[in-house]
C-alpha positions in Angstrom: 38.1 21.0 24.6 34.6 20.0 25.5 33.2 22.0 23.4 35.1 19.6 20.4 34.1 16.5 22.2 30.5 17.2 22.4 30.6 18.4 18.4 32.4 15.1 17.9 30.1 13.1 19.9 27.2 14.4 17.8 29.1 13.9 14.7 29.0 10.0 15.4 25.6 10.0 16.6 24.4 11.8 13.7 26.5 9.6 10.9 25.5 6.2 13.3 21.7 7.0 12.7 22.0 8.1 9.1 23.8 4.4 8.4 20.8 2.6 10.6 18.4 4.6 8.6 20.3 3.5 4.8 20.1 -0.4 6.7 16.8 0.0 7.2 15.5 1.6 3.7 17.5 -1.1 1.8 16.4 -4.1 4.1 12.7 -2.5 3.0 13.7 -2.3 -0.5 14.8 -5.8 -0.5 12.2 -7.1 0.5 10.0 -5.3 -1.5 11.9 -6.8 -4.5 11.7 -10.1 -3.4 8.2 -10.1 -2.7 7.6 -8.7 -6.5 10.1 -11.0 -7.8 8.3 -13.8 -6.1 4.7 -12.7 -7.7 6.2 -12.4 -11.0 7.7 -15.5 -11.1 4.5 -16.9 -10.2 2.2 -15.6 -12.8 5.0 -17.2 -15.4 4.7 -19.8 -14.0 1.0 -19.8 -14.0 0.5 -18.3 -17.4 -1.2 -15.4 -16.5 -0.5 -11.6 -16.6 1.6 -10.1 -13.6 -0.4 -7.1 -13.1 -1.6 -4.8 -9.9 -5.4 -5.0 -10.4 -5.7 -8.8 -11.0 -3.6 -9.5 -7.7 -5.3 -6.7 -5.6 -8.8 -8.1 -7.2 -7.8 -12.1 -5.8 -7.0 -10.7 -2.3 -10.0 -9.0 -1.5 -12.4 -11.3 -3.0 -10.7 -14.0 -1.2 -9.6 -12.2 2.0 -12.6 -12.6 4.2 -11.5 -13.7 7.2 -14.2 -15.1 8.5 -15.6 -12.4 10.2 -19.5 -11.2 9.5 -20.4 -8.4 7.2 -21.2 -4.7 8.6 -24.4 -3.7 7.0 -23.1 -0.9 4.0 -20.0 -2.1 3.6 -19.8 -2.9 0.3 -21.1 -5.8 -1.4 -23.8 -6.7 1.1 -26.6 -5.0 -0.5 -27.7 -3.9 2.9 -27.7 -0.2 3.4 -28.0 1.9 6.6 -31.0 3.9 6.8 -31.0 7.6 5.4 -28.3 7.0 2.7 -28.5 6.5 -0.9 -26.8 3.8 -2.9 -23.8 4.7 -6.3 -24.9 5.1 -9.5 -24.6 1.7 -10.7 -22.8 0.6 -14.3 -20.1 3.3 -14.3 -17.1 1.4 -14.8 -13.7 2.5 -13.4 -13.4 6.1 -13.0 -9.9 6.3 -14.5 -9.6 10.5 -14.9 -10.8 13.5 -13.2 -11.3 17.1 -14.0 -11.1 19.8 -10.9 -12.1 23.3 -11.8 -11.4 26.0 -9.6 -14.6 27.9 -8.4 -14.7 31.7 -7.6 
């Protein structure tokens, strides 16, 4: 007999989370669509192209906060001493080749 209520006990504790954690993933996935509906909504609006780079490329340009810059982070042109600066003029590195070495 206890041994059947503790089984059943788990039983609902185990199906309560799994429907908390199903709320939870499509409350996130919800918002998520909203949040891209909203952006796309906006560039028609605004006549230009809903993509991932142009949007990413306003927010940090214009996400500044305020706050001063750390020498070497990027876009200072300060550098800490005893490092070197990127190659320069390379573009977006879009693909990469790994070789295995032996």
């Amino acid at each position: 007999m206890t041994d059947m209520i503790q089984t059943l006990f788990r039983t609902v504790l185990l199906a309560a989370l799994a429907i908390a954690g199903f709320t939870l993933a499509i409350i996130v996935m919800l918002g998520t669509a909203l949040v891209i509906g909203f952006l796309y909504l906006r560039a028609k609006i605004t006549g230009k192209p809903f993509l991932g780079r142009a949007i990413w490329a306003n927010r940090a340009s214009a996400a500044r906060w305020g706050f001063p810059r750390q020498p070497g982070a990027a876009g200072t042109g300060e550098q800490p001493v005893g490092t070197s600066r990127p190659a320069a003029g390379r573009g977006d590195i879009i693909d990469v080749e790994v070789r295995e070495i032996r």
